[in-house]
C-alpha positions, 0 to 999 in steps of 0.5 A, spaced: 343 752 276 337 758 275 337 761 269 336 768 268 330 773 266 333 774 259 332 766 258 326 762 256 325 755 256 320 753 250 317 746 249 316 743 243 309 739 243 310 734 248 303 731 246 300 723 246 300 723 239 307 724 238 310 718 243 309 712 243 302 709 242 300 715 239 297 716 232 305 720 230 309 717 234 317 719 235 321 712 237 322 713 245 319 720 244 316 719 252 323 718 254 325 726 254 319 728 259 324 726 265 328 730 262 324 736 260 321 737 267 329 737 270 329 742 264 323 747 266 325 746 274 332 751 272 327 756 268 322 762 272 320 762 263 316 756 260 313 756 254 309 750 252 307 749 244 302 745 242 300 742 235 292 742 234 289 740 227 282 741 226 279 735 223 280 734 216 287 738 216 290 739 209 297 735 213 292 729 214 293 724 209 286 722 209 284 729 207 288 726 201 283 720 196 289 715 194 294 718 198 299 715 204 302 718 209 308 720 209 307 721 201 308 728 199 303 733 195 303 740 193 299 745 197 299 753 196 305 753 200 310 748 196 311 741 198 307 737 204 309 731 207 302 728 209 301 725 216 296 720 220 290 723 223 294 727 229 293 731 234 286 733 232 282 739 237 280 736 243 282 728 243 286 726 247 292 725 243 292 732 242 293 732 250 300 734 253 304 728 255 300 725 263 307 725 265 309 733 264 309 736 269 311 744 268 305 747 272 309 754 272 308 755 264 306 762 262 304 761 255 301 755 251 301 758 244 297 752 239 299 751 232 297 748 225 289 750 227 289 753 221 285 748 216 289 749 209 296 751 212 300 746 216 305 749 222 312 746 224 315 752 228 313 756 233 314 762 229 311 762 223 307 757 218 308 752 213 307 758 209 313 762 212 309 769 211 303 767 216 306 769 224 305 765 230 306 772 234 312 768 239 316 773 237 314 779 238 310 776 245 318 774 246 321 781 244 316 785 249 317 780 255 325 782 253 327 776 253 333 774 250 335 766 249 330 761 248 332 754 250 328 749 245 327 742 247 321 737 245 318 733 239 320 732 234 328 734 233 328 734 225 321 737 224 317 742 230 324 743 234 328 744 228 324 749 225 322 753 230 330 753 232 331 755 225 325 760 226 328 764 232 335 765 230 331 769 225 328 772 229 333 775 232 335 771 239 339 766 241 338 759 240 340 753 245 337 746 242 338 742 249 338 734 245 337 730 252 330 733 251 329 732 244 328 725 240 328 726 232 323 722 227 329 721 223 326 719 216 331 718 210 337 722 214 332 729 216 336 728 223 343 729 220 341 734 217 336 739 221 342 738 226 347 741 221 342 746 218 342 749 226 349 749 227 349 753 220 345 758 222 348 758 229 343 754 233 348 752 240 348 744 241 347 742 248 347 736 251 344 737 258 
C-alpha cells in the first residue's frame, strides 16, 4: 500500500550507538531495521531524525564528577536522566544504522546539539519551550499524519509521539518497527500515555 501525500514517515534515531555494540544500546534495537525499510518503501514522505551530542553534553554522565548513567540529576529544565557517551558529532555511533536503506528521506532534522539541553522529541527539547522546527516544516509541506517508527519506543519515539499530537496531526506508532529501553516499567507507560493522548497503536 502507498500512503498518501498527506502522510509522513518519520524515523526516530536509528543510529549505532542505540543498537547492539553501541555506546546506548536498545536490546535487539537492529532488528527493526528490516522492518523500517519495508516501512519507507510505502512512503513518498521520510523523515530521518538523528541524535548528535557535542562532547561533554550535559546528558552525559561523565560531564557529571561521581555521577553514573543512568542516575538522574537536576538540570535548568527539571530532572535529567544521564546517559553513556553517545552519539556524539562525528563518531561513528553517531552514524545511521549501515543496514538503513531510505535513500528517498527529504529531511534529516539533528537534535540534542545544543550543549546544556537535552533533546527526546522531534518537536521540541527537553525544556519543552525551545522548537525543533518539524512542526511548522510538517504543516507547510501540508502534511497531515505522521507515522512514528525507531529508537527508542519509551524514550525519543514516545515523546516525539506525544509531541506531534500536540501539535495538532495525527499520530501512528508502527511498533514492529520500534524496540523500547523499558527501565522500571517506562514502556508500559509510554504506551498507555500515547494511547491517553490519542497515539493509534499499529502493529505492522
Amino acid at each position: 500500500m502507498r500512503r498518501g501525500d498527506r502522510e509522513v514517515l518519520l524515523i526516530v534515531d536509528v543510529q549505532n550507538d542505540f543498537c547492539p555494540g553501541g555506546a546506548l544500546a536498545v536490546p535487539r534495537g537492529d532488528e527493526i531495521v528490516p522492518a523500517v525499510n519495508r516501512l519507507a518503501a510505502e512512503f513518498t514522505h521520510v523523515i530521518l531524525t538523528q541524535d548528535w551530542h557535542p562532547r561533554g553534553h550535559a546528558s552525559f554522565a561523565s560531564s557529571h564528577p561521581g555521577k553514573q548513567p543512568f542516575d538522574a540529576v537536576d538540570l535548568s529544565y527539571g530532572v535529567q536522566i544521564l546517559w553513556p557517551d553517545h552519539c556524539v558529532q562525528g563518531t561513528q555511533g553517531a552514524a545511521f544504522h549501515p543496514g538503513l536503506d531510505v535513500p528517498h528521506a527529504e529531511l534529516v532534522l539533528r537534535k540534542g546539539f545544543r550543549s546544556t539541553i537535552d533533546s527526546y522529541s522531534a518537536f521540541r527539547e527537553n525544556d519543552r519551550r525551545t522548537p525543533t522546527g518539524l512542526a511548522n516544516y510538517l504543516r507547510e509541506r501540508g502534511f497531515e499524519r505522521i507515522t512514528v517508527c525507531g529508537l527508542a519506543t519509551d524514550f525519543c519515539v514516545f515523546y516525539s509521539a506525544i509531541d506531534g499530537r500536540e501539535a495538532g496531526f495525527a499520530v501512528d506508532i508502527a511498533t514492529s518497527a520500534c524496540r523500547g529501553i523499558d527501565m522500571d516499567g517506562s514502556l508500559a507507560l509510554a504506551m498507555r500515555s500515547m494511547s491517553e493522548a490519542g497515539v493509534t497503536i499499529r502493529a505492522e
